[in-house]
N, C-alpha and C positions, 0 to 999 in steps of 0.2 A: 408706863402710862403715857398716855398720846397727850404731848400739849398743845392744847387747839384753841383757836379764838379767832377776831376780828377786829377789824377799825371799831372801835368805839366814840361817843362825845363825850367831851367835859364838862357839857352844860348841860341843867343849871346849876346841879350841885356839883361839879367840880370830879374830884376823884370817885365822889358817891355816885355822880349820876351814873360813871363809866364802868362801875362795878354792877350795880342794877341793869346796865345793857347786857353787862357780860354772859350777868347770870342767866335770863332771858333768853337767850342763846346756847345755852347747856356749854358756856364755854368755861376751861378752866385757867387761860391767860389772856390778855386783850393789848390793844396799844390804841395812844393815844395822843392828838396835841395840849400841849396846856392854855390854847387859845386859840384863832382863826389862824390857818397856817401861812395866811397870806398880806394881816398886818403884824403889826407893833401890840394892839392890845392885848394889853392882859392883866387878870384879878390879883389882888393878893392872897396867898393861901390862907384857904381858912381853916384853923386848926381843928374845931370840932365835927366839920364836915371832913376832912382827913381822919380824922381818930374814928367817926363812925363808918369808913368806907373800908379801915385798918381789921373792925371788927366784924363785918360785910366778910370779908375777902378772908379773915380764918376762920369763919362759920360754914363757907362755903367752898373750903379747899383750894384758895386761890392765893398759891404764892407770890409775893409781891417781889423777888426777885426775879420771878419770871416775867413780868410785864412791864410793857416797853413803852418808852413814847417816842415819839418823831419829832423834826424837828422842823421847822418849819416852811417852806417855799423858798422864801424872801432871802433865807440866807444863801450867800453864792462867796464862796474860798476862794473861787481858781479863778476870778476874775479883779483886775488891782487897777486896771484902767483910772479909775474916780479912787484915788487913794481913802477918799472919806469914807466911801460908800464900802471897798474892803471893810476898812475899820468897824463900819457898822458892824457887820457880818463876825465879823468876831467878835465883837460884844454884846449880839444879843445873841448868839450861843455860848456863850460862858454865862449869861444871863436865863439862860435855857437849862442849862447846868445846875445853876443852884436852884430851879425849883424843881429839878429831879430827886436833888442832893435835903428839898425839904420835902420832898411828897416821899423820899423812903425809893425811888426808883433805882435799878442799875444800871441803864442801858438805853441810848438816846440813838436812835438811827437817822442818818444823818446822807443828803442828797451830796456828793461830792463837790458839784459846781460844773458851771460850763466857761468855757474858756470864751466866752463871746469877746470878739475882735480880736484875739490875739491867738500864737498856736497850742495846742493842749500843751506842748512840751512848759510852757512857761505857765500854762493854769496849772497843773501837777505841781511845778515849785512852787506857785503862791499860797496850792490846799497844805502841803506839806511846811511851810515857813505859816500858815496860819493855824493849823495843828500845834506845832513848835511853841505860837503862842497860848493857845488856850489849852492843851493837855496837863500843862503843872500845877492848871483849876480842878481840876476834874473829880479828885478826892475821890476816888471809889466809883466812880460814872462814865462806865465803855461807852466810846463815840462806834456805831456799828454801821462802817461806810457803805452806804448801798450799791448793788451792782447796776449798772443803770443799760438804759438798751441802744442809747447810742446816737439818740438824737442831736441834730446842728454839732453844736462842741461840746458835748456833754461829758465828761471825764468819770473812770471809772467804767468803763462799758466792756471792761473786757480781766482777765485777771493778772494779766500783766502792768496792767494802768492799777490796780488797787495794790498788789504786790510795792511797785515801785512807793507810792505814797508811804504804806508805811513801813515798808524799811526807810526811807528818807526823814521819816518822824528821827528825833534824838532819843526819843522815849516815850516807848509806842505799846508799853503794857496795856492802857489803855484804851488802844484802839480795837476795833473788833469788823467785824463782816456781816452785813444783811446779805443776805442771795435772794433774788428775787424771782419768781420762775417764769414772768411774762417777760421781763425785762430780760435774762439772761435767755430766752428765744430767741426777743425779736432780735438779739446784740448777735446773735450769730449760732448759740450753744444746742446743742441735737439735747432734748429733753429727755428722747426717748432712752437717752443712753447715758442715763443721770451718771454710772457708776464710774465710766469716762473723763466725766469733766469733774470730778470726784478724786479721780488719782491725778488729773491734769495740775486740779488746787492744791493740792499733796505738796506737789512738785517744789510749789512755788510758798507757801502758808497753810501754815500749822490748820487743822480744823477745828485746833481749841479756843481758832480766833472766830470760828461762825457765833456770833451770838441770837441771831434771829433768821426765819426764813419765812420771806412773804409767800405765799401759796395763791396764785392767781392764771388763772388759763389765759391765751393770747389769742386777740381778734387776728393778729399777724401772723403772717407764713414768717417761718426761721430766717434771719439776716435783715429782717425787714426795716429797723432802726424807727419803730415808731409809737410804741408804748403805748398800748390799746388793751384795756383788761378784758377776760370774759366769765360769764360765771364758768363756774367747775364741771366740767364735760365740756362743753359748751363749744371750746375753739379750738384753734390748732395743735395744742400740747394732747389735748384727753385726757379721760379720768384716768385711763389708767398708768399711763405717764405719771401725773398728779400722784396716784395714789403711793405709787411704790415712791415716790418722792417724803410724803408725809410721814410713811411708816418707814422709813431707809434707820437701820440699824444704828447707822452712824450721828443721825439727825436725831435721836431718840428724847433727847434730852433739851433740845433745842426747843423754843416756842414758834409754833406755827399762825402764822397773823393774814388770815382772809382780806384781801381789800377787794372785793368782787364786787360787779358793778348792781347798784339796785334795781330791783326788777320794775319796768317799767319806765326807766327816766329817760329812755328817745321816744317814749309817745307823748302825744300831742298832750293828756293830761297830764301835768307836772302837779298835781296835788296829790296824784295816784301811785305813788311807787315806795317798793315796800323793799324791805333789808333782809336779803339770801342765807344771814348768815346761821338762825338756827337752823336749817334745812341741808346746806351743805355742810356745815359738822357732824349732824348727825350720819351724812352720806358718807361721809371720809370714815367715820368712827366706826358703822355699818358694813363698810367697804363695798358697796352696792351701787352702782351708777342708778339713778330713777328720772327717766326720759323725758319726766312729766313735771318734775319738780319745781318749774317755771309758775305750771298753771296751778300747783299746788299751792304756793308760796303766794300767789297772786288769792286766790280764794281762803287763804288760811285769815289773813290782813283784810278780808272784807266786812 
């Protein structure tokens, strides 16, 4: 079975509301933040909106082992300059942690960090000695490091930089792999030849470590280092790169998470723009590229 889904909200109701997008989407896994990815706030769980999103979610075939959340912006590992501002960083993901650890989640994917002002070699030590400290929280809650594409100092952009991390962890059960397929474009990686960069990750980590993979087309030409989503057909990977991606034998089991951009939100009306995502699930699940699917999507939302 194909597990497919998309960025979801957690508001208003919390894990309720993101289970209701889900469904809405004919998706059967989603991910999500437990608050704005770019402050501090955030709700306390509330238990009977978790208990009703619990019974949501097995009414509607949706394992809650299989869905993910993310983690925030704000947090950055590989950077110690401001020893305080580290410290944050690690504790408001381990604080991120235990509301995985109460919402019933397994798996938090997580932005590796950028090494700003300093060289990746020494941001790589800080993620990995910041790992060190927040993995012995973790209790059952894979951090799945994402592969990123390579922007400024951005760590993680290649799989020799996520390799290193965690084997450098002391105790790295824990840890896991987001792959993301705009990201691993623009970072350098030939899409077209997924099966490639496939036995490349072999080489170096296990593929019992993928625990998620983002599904997202690249406004970028390959090596581009610039992290530009597009919808599905759309840009330089294709659908059908895309697709033998999502269907790959080996990924079968893995949750597939849409973060494609909403149709409409570079025209001039910003009240006008509508979410791709039940329309390319269904395409991906179809296996049918639909040329039209823009203006579809747009008229479906009117």
């Amino acid at each position: 079975m194909l597990l497919i889904g998309s960025h979801v909200s957690f508001n208003p109701e919390q894990l309720l509301s993101s289970v209701k997008e889900a469904i809405s989407y004919n998706a059967n896994t989603f991910m999500f933040y437990t608050g704005a990815p770019t402050n501090t706030i955030r709700k306390e769980i509330n238990p009977e909106l978790l208990k009703q999103a619990q019974e949501l979610m097995n009414k509607n075939g949706i394992d809650i082992s299989n869905v993910i959340c993310h983690a925030p912006y704000i947090i950055n590992l590989a950077n110690n300059k401001d020893p305080d501002k580290w410290q944050f960083s690690i504790n408001f993901l381990r604080q991120e942690i235990e509301r995985c650890q109460e919402l019933g989640i397994k798996t938090i994917v997580l932005h590796p960090g950028s090494a700003v002002a300093i060289s990746k070699e020494e941001g790589i030590k800080n993620i990995i000695n910041a790992l060190d400290k927040i993995l012995p929280f973790s209790q059952g809650v894979t951090i799945a490091l994402e592969t990123m594409a390579g922007k400024g100092s951005e760590c993680g952009s290649n799989i020799q930089e996520i390799t290193q991390i965690i084997n450098g962890v002391s105790d790295n059960q824990y840890l896991g792999v987001c792959l993301d397929t705009c990201h691993l474009n623009d970072a350098g990686y030939d899409m077209s030849k997924f099966d490639e960069f496939l036995n490349e990750f072999k080489k170096y980590i296990s593929v019992d470590k993928i625990k998620c993979v983002h599904i997202n087309d690249s406004k970028n030409v390959q090596s581009s280092h610039k992290d530009r989503h597009a919808n599905i057909g759309f840009g330089t990977i294709g659908f059908d790169n895309i697709l033998k991606i999502v269907h790959h034998p080996t990924l079968i089991k893995i949750p597939k998470i849409l973060e494609t951009p909403y149709i409409g939100e570079n025209d001039e009306d910003k009240n006008r723009i509508y979410p791709p995502y039940k329309f390319e699930i269904n395409m991906l699940k179809n296996q049918q590229f639909d040329a039209d699917i823009l203006n579809k999507i747009r008229e479906y939302y009117k």
